[in-house]
N, C-alpha and C positions, 0 to 999 in steps of 0.2 A: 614554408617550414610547417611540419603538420602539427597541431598542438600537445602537448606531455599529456601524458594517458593519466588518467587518476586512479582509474584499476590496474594497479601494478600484480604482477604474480605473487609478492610478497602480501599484500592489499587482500589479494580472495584468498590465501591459505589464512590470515591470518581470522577475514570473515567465517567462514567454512569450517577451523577448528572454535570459534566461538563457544567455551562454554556455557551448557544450559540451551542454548538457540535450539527449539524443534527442529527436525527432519523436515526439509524443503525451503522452512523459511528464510533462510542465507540469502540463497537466489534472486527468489524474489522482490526480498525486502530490499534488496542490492537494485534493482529493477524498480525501484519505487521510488527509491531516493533519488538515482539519478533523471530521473525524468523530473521531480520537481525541483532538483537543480538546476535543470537545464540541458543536461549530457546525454539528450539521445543515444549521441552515436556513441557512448560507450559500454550498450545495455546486450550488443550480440557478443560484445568478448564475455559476457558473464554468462548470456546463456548458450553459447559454445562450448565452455567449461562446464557446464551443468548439466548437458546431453553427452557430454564424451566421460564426465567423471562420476555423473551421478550425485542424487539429491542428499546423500549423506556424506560419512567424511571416508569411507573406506576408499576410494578413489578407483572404483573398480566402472567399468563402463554396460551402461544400463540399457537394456534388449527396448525392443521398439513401443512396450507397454506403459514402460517407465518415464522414456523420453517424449512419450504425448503426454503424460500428466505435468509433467515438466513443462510443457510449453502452453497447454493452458493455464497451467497455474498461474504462469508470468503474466500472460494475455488479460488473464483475469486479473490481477492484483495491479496494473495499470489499467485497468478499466474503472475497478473500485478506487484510483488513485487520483479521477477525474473530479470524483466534486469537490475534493478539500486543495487539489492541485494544480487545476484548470483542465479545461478540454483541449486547447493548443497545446499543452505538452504531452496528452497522453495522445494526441493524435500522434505527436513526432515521435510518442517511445514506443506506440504499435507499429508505426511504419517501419522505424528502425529496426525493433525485434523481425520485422516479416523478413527484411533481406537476409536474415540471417537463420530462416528457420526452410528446413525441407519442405517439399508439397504434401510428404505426407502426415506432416505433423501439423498443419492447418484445418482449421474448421472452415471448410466454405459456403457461401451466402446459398440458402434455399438447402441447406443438407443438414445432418445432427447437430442438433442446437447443445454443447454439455451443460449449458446455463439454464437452457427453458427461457431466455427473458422472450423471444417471440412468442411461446405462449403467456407469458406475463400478459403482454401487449395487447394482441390481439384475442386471447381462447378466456384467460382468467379474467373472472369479473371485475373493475377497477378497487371496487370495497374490497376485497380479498387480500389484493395487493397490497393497501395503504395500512389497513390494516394489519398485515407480518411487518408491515416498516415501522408502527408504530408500538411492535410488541417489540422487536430488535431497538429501536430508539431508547424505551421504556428499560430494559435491561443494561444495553448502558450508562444512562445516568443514574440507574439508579429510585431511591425516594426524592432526588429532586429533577426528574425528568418532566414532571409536569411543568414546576417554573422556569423550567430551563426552556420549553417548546411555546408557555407564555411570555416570555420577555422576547422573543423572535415573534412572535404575533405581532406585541405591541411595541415594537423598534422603530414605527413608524407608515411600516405600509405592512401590511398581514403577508403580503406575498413574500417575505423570508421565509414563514413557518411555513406556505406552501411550496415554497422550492425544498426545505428539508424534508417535507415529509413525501415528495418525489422520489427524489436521492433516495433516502432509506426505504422507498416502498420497493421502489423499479432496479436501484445499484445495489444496495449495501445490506441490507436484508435476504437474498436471494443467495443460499447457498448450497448451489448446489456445485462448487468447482472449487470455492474454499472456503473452511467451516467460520463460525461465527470468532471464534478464536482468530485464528489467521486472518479473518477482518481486520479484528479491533489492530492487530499487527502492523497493516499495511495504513492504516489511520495514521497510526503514528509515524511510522517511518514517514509519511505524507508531512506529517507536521511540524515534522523536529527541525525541516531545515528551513521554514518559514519562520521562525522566530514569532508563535503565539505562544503563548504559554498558557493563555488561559483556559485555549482551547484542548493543547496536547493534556496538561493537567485532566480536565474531565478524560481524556481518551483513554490514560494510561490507568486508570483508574475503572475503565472500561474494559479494556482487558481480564482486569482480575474479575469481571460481572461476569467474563464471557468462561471462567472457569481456567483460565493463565494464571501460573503461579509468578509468586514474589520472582523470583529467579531469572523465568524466560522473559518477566518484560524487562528486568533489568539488562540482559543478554541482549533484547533486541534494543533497546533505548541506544547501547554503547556499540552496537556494528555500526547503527546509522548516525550515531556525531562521529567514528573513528572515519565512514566515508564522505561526512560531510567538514575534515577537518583537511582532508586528502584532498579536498575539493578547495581548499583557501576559506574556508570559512572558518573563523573565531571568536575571542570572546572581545567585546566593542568595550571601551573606554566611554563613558560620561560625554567625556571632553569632544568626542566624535561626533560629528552632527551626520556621518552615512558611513558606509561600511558595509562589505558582507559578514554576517555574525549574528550573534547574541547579543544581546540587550542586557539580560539578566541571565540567572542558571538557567539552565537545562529541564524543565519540569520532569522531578523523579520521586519513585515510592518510598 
């Protein structure tokens, strides 16, 4: 028996008319969650819907310029959904997305890079790189991004602060496929159904750094608990020693 789908039709109109949510972000951020819930395989019904209906809510179906921005957007926003979500599930929600995208709406190996991260790699100087991660890092937190990227120094082995400042040099800083905005977006959708708080707290808070107003992160906070609620996730009792859920609230602005 195949298991109950948690993107119902009822589920994406209700993501999709989300008031406040930007143009695109529905999608995606639907694309972000499920992978680090674990639901690969329910990431091609959403963006099936989002090549036939388009990235806004007219529901009108979008010519073949639109439906490629649409499919790296997603490509993209589960690639930036790897380092706070793992690489095992963003391997499962690219592959899954691939069965379900045209050949022409693929970027393939050795052709137009939309990202540029091969020239990151190989063409741009590494200082360069770590560098823009550590200006994008710096505008996140904020005035306390410095003790924030110190206490990952001294956590015990320094090699945290150097895996984040990877991450933000080579993944999360680079935007040329989705702005710094729609980062800080897909952060959080990334985090809201891991149950940190500590961490979504700085992110959502990072948003507003990236020039998000009050409104769209509240917008995106409530699509990704309504599809992480759709998914069996709740709010845990004390008394619970496991559970899928929450601990505590929801970190909000």
């Amino acid at each position: 028996m195949p298991p109950v789908s948690v993107i119902t039709p009822a589920l994406l109109s209700s993501i999709r008319g989300q008031p406040h949510l930007p143009r695109h972000a529905w999608y995606f951020l639907t694309g972000v969650t499920l992978s680090v819930l674990n639901l690969p395989h329910e990431i091609p019904t959403v963006f099936k819907h989002a090549i036939d209906e388009g990235a806004g809510t007219c529901g009108t179906k979008p010519g073949h310029d639109e439906q490629l921005e649409i499919a790296r957007k997603m490509r993209e926003a589960l690639v930036k959904a790897a380092p706070i979500g793992g690489l095992p599930k963003a391997i499962n929600a690219l592959f899954s997305l691939r069965t379900a995208t045209p050949p022409s709406l693929l970027d393939e190996p050795l052709g137009y890079s939309p990202t540029s991260r091969p020239s990151d790699l190989y063409d741009v100087p590494q200082s360069a790189v770590l560098h823009r991660g550590q200006e994008f890092f710096d505008k996140v937190y904020g005035k306390i991004s410095k003790r924030v990227m110190s206490q990952m120094d001294r956590s015990g082995t320094e090699d945290l602060g150097i895996m984040a400042r990877l991450m933000y040099g080579y993944i999360l800083s680079n935007t040329n496929v989705l702005s710094a905005r729609e980062t800080s977006f897909v952060l959080v959708a990334g985090l809201i159904p891991q149950d940190v708080p500590a961490q979504l707290k700085g992110h959502i808070k990072g948003c507003l750094n990236h020039d998000a107003s009050v409104e769209e992160v509240k917008a995106v906070r409530e699509v990704v608990i309504k599809i992480c609620k759709a998914s069996g996730m709740r709010q845990l009792d004390d008394a619970v020693p496991g559970g899928w859920g929450w601990r505590g609230p929801v970190a909000n602005l």
